[in-house]
N, CA, C and O atoms as a DFTB+ gen file, in Angstrom:
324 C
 N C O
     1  1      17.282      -0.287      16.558
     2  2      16.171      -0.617      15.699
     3  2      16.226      -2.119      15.428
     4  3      17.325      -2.638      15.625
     5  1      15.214      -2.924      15.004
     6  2      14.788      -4.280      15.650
     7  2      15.258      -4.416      14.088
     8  3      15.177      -3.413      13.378
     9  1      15.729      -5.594      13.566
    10  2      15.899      -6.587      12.292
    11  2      14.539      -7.175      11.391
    12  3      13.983      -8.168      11.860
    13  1      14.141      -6.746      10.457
    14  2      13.255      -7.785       9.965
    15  2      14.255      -9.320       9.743
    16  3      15.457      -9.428       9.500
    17  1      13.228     -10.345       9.936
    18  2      12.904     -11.382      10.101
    19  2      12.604     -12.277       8.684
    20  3      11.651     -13.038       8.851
    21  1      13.109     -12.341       7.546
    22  2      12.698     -12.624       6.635
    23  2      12.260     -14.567       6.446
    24  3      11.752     -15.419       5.717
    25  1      12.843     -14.340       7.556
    26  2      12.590     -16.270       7.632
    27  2      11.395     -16.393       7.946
    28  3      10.816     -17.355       7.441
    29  1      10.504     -15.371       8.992
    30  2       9.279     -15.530       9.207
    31  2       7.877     -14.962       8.888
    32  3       7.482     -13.797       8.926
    33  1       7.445     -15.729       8.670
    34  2       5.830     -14.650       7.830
    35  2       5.432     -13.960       8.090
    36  3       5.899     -13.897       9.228
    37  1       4.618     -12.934       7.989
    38  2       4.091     -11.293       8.319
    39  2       2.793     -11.117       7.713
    40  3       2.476     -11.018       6.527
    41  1       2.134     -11.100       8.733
    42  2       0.730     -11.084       8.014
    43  2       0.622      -9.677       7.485
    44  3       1.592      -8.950       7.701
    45  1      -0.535      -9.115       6.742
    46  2      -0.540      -8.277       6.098
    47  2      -0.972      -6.859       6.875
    48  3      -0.870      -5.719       6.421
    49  1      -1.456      -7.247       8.112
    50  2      -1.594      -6.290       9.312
    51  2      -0.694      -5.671      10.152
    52  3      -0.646      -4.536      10.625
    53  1       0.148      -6.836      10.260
    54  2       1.606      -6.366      10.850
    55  2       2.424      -5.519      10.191
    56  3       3.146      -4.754      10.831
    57  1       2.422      -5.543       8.601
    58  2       3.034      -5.132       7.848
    59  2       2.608      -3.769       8.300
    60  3       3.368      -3.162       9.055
    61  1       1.276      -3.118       7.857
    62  2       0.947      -2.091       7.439
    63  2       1.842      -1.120       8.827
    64  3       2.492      -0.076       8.864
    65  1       1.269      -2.518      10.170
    66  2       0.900      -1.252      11.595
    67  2       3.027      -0.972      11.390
    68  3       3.493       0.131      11.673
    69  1       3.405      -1.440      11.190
    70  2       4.847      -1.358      10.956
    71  2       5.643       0.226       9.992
    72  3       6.390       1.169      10.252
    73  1       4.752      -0.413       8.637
    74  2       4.847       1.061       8.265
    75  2       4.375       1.938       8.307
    76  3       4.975       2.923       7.875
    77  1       3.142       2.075       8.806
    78  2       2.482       3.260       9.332
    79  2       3.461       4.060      11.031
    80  3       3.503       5.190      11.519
    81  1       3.902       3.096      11.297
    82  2       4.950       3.211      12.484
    83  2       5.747       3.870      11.607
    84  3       5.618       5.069      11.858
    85  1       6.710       3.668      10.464
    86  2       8.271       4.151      10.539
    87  2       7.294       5.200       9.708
    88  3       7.134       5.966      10.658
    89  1       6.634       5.719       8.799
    90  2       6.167       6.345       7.852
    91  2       6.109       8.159       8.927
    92  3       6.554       9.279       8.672
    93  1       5.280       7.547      10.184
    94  2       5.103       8.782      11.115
    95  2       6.517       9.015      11.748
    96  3       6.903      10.182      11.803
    97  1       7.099       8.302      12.095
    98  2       8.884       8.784      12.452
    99  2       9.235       9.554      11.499
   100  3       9.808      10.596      11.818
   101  1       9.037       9.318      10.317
   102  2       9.628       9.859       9.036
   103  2       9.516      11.055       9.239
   104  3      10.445      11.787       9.583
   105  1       8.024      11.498       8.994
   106  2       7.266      12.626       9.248
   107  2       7.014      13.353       9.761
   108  3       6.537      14.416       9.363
   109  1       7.326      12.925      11.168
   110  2       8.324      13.744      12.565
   111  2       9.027      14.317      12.239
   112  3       8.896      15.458      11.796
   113  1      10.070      13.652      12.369
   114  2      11.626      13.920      11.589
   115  2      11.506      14.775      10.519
   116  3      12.244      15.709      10.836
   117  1      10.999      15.044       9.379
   118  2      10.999      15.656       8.488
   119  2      10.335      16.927       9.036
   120  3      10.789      17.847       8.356
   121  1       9.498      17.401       9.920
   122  2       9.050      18.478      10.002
   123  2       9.892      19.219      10.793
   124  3      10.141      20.347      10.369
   125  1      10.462      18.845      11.959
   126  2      11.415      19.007      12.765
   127  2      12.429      19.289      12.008
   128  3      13.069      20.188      12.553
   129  1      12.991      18.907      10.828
   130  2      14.326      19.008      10.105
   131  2      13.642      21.160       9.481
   132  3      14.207      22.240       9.655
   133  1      12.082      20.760       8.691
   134  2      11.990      21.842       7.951
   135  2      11.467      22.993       9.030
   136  3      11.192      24.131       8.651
   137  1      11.366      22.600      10.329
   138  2      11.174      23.756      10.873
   139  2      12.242      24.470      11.593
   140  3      12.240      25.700      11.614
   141  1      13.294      23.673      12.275
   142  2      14.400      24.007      12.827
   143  2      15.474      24.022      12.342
   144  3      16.310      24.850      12.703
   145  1      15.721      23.106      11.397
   146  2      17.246      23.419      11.267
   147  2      17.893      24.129       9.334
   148  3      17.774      23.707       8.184
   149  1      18.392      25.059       9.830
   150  2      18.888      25.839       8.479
   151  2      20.106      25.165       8.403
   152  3      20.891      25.350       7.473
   153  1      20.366      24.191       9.569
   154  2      22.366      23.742       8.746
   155  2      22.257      22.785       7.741
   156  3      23.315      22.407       7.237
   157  1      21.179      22.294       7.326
   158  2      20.916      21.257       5.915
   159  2      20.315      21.452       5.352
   160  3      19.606      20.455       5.219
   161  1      19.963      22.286       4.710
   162  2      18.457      22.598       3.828
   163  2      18.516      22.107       2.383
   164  3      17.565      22.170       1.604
   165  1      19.627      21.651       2.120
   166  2      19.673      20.787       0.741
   167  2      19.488      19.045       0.957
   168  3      18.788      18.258       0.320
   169  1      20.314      18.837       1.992
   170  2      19.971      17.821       2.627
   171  2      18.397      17.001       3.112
   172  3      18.126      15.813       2.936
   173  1      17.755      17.780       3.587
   174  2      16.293      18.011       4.143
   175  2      15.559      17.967       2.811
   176  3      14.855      16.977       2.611
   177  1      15.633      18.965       1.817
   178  2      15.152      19.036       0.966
   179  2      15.286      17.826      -0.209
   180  3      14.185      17.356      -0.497
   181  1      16.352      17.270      -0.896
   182  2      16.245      15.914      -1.006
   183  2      15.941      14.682      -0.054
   184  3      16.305      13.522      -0.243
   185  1      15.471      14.995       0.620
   186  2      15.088      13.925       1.633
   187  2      13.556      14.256       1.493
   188  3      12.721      13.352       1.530
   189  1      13.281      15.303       1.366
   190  2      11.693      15.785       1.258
   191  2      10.870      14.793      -0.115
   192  3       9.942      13.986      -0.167
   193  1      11.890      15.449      -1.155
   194  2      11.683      14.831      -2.651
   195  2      11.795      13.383      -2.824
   196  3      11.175      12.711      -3.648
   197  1      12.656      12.965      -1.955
   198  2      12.882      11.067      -2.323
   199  2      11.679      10.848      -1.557
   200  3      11.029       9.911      -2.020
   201  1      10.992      11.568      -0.219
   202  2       9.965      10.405       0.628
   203  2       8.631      10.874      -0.339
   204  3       7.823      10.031      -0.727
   205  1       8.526      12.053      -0.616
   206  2       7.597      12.332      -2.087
   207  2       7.613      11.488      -3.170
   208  3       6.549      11.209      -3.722
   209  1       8.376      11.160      -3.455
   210  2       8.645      10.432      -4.981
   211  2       8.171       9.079      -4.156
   212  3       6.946       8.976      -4.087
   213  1       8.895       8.065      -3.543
   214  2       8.223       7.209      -3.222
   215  2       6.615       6.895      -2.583
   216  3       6.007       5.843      -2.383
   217  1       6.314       8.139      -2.404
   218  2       4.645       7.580      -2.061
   219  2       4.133       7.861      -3.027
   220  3       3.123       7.207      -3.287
   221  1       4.500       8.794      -3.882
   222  2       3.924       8.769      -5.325
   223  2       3.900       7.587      -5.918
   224  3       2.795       7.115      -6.186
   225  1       5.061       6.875      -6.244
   226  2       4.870       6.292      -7.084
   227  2       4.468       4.594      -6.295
   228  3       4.193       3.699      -7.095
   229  1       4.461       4.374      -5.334
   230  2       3.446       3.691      -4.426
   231  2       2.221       3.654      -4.471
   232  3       1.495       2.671      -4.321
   233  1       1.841       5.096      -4.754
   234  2       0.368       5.229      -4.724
   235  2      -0.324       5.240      -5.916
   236  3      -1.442       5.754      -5.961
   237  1       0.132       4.796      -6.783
   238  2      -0.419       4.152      -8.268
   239  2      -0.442       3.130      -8.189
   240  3      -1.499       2.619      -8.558
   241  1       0.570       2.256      -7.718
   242  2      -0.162       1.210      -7.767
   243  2      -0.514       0.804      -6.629
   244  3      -0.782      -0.373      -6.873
   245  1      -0.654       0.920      -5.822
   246  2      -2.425       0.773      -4.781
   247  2      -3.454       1.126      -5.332
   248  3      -4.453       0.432      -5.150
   249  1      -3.541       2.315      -6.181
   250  2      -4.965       2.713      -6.570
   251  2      -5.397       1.429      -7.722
   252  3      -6.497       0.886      -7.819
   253  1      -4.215       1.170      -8.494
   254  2      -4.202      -0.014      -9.419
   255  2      -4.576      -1.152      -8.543
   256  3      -4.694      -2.115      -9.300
   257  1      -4.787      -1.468      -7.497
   258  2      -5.009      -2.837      -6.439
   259  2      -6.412      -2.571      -6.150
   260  3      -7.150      -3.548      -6.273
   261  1      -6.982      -1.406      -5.772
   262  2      -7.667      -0.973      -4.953
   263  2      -9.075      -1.115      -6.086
   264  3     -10.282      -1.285      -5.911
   265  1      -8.450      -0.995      -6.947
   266  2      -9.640      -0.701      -8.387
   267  2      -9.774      -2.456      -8.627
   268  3     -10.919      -2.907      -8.613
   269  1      -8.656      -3.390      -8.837
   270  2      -8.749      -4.648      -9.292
   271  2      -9.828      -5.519      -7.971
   272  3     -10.798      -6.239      -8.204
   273  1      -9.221      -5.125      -6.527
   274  2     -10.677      -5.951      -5.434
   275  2     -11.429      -5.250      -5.416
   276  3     -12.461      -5.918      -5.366
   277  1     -11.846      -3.562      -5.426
   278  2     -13.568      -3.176      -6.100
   279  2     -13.993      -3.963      -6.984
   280  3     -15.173      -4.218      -6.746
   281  1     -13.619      -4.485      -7.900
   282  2     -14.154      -5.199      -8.953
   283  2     -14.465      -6.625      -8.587
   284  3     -15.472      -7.242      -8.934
   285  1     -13.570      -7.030      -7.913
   286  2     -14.030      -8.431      -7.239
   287  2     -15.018      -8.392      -6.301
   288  3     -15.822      -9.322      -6.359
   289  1     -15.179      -7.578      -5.462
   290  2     -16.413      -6.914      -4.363
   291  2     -17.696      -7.176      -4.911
   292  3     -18.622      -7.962      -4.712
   293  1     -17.211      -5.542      -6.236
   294  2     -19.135      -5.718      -6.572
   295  2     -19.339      -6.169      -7.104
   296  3     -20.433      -6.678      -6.862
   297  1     -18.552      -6.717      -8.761
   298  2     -18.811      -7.903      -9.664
   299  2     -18.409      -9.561      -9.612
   300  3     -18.554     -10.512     -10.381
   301  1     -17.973      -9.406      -8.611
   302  2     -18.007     -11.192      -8.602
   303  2     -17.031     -11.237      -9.478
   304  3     -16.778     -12.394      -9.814
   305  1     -15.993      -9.952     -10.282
   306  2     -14.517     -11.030     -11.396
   307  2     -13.498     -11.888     -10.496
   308  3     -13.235     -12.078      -9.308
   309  1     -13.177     -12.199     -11.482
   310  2     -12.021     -13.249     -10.917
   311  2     -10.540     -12.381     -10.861
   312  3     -10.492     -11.162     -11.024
   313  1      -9.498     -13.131     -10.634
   314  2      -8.553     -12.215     -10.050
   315  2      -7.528     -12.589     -11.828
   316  3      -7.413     -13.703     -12.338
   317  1      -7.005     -11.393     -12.330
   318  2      -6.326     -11.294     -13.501
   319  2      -7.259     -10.389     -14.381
   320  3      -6.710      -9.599     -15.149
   321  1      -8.724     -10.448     -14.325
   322  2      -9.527     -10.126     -15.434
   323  2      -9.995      -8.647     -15.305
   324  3     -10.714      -8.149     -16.172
């Protein structure tokens, strides 16, 4: 698996196609774990709950982002307000 690069910039496209990349490995992997294998099922199963918990709580604040540039879109605010 390749190193991020922190010395060099990342546009915000690269970013996404990146995690949308490891996000579906994940998700592979995780179905494959809950369909085949009974030798970890506690294992699997906290692994289920931590990749849950983190898009949860990810996905508040995006919706919190997502609501602040709607507002810049249709009303013309400025960014803070």
């Amino acid at each position: 698996m390749s190193k991020i690069d922190f010395s060099e910039p990342v546009s915000l496209e690269e970013a996404v196609k990146a995690l949308s990349f490891a996000l579906q490995r994940v998700m592979v992997s995780l179905r494959d774990h809950v369909a085949f294998d009974d030798a970890e099922i506690a294992k699997t199963l906290r692994t289920a709950i931590f990749v849950s918990s983190m898009m949860e709580d990810n996905k508040t604040e995006i919706e919190g982002m997502i609501t602040q540039l709607e507002k810049r879109e249709v009303f013309g605010e400025k960014r803070g307000t």
